[in-house]
C-alpha positions, 0 to 999 in steps of 0.5 A: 817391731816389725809392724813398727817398722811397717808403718814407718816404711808407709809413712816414707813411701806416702812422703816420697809420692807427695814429694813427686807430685807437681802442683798443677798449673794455674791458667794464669800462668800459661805462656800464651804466645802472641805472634809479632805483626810484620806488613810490608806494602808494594806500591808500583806497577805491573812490573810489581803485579806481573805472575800474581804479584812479587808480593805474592811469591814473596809471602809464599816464602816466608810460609815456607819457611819454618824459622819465621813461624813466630812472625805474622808476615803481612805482605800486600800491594797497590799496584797499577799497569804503567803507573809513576809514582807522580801517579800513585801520589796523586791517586787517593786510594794509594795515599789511603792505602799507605795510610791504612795499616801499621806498615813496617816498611812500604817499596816504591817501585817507580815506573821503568823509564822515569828514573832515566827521562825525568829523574827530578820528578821520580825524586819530587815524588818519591820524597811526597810518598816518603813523607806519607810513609813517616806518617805511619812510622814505616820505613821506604825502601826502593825496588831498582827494576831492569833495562829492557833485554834490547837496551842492557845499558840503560840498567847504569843510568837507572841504577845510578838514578835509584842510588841517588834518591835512595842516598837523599831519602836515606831509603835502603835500595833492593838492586834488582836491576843490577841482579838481572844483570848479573843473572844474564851475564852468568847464567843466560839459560834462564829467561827473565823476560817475556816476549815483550823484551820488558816485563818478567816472566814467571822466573823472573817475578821469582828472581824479584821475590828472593832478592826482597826475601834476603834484603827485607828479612836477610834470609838466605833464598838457598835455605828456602823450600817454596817452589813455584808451579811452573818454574822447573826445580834446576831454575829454582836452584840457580835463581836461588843460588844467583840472587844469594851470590850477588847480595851476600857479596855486596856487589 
């Protein structure tokens, strides 16, 4: 009886083992993860190119952040000193450059005074490149730039410029303009301008790159961990800070 019982007991234990073993998994049902293309072009100028280029701090961030790992980020520009986007129209390698890629989105980013002396042609030009961009089914979004430091005033007929072609292209405007403002009225301490009174400085290239991290890919700056050499770690926290204030209050 007890050897009987042995070998039932055997039997159960080699019944048991089988049961736990899984069946090993066939290649053709490992998950291979493909990361999503996203690729968004500046087209502007060297209010675009200044510090290395917003679209090189803006690709910073996106590295940085760790949520955005299941996406291949492509941020790239064609960017030239002085350039309208009459200019760009009429150059061939941008027409060509817009016309290379499977863009997702494409930023105009018109020359700083056109919108105020000649807005019909900032219009004329900005509804060509839009076509241009409908032709690789990419959206245009506009990148509002700033008044010069001694002309503060200017930034209410730029801004009321780059609505109106905004709302007439049915294009989204990044109010970056409208940010700088803010940011000086608030928060004077940090310098956005170089000597010059006009071009950015390294904080503020960073300032243009956080208001496109959070209009482009409604990301919160604040959340964000890419600091850039040479802008201190108090002016990190507060362009972070102003640029999440202002456009997730919808002013």
């Amino acid at each position: 009886m007890k050897f009987i019982r042995y070998i039932v007991v055997a039997c159960l234990l080699v019944i048991a083992v089988s049961g736990c073993k899984k069946d090993p998994v066939s290649p053709d049902k490992i998950e291979i993860v493909v990361k999503k293309d996203y690729k968004v072009l500046f087209v502007g100028n060297s209010y675009t190119y200044y510090n290395d280029g917003v679209d090189f701090h803006l690709q910073k961030m996106l590295r940085a952040d760790k949520s955005s790992d299941s996406i291949n980020y492509v941020i790239q520009k064609i960017a030239v000193g002085s350039y309208t986007l009459e200019a760009h129209f009429g150059d061939p390698l941008t027409i060509n450059k817009i016309g290379s890629d499977k863009w997702n989105t494409v930023v105009l980013q018109e020359q700083s005074t056109r919108p105020i002396n000649n807005p019909d042609l900032f219009l004329l030009y900005a509804q060509k490149l839009d076509a241009e961009i409908k032709k690789v089914k990419a959206r245009t979004v506009l990148y509002m730039t700033w008044a010069p430091k001694d002309s503060p005033s200017d930034i209410n007929a730029l801004a009321a410029s780059y609505l109106s072609v905004g709302l007439q292209l049915n294009a989204k405007v990044v109010p970056v303009g409208r940010i700088w403002e803010y940011f000086i009225a608030n928060y004077p301490q940090v310098n956005l301008y170089i000597s010059d009174n006009k071009h950015p400085t390294l904080p503020g290239t960073y300032t243009i790159a956080c208001a496109f991290y959070y209009s482009l890919f409604n990301k919160n700056p604040k959340d964000n961990t890419y600091n850039p050499a040479g802008v201190s770690a108090a002016d990190v926290l507060t362009i972070r800070k102003v640029v999440y204030d202002y456009l997730s209050t919808g002013k």
